[in-house]
C-alpha positions in Angstrom: 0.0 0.0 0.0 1.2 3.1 -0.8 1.6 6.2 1.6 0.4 8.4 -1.5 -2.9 8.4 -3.1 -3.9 10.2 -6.4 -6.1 12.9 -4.1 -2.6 14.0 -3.6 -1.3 14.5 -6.7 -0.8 17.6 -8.5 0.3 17.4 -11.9 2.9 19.6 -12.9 4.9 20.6 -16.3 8.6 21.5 -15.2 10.3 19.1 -17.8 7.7 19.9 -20.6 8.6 23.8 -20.2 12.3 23.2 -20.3 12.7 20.2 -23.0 9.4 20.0 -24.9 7.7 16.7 -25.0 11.3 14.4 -25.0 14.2 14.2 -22.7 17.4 12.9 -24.2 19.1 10.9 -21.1 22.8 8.8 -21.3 22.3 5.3 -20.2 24.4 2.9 -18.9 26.2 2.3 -22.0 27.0 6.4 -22.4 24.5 6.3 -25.1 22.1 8.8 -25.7 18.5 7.6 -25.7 15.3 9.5 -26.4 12.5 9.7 -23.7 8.9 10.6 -23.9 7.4 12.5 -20.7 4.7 10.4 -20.0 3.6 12.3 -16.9 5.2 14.8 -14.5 3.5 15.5 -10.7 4.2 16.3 -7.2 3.1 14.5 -4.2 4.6 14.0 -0.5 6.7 17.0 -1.5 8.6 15.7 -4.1 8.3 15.8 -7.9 8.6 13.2 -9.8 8.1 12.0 -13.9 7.3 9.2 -15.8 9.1 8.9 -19.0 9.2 6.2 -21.2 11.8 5.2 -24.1 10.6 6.4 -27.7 10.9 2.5 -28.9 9.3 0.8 -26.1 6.0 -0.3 -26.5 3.1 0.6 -24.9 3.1 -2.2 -22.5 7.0 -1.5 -22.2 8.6 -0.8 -18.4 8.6 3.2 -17.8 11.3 4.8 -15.5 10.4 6.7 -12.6 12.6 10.0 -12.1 12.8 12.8 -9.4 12.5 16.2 -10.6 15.3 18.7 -8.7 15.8 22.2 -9.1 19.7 23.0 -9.0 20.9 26.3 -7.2 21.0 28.2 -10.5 17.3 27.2 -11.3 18.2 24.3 -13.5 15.6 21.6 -13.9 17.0 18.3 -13.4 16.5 14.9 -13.3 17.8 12.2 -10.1 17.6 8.7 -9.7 15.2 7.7 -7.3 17.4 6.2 -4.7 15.8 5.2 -1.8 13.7 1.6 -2.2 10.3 3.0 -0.3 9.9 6.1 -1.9 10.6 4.1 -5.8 8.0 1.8 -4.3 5.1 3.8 -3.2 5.8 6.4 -6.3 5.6 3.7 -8.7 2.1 2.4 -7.0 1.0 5.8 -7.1 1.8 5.7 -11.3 -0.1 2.4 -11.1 -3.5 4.2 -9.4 -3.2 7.2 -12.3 -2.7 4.9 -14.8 -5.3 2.4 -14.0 -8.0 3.1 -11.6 -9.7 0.7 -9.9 -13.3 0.8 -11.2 -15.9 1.1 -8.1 
């Protein structure tokens, strides 16, 4: 169970403003690999987006990303490092993506 819920969310566009609809990120292999900003939102105090690689399909894996703001103003994007907060953001994804019919 998450500690979030999507009452909580606001949806943001921090990325969308900076980089349009794509984000060019280096994987693991230093190449560079284009990104489509699925969804961007803050909840629990932190900001977060979904993006998703422009080849995957649509039942492809997304990543999950925390949106910082360096000191000079520059948007950025983190890893999610800490297990819990990967976890209940990626639920949270789960309950925007597909709500549970009542």
């Amino acid at each position: 169970m998450t500690e979030f819920s999507a009452s909580q969310v606001v949806y943001t566009n921090k990325l969308e403003q900076v980089y349009g609809l794509e984000v060019e990120l280096i994987d693991e292999n230093a190449e560079s690999v284009t990104y489509r900003i699925l969804k961007e939102f803050e909840v629990g105090g932190g900001a977060y987006a979904v993006l998703q690689n422009e080849t995957a399909g649509a039942e492809d894996d997304v990543q999950i990303l925390k949106i910082e703001t360096s000191p000079e103003g520059e948007v950025q994007l983190a890893t999610i490092d800490d297990d819990d907060e990967w976890e209940n953001v990626a639920e949270l994804f789960d309950e925007l993506t597909f709500p549970e019919e009542m």
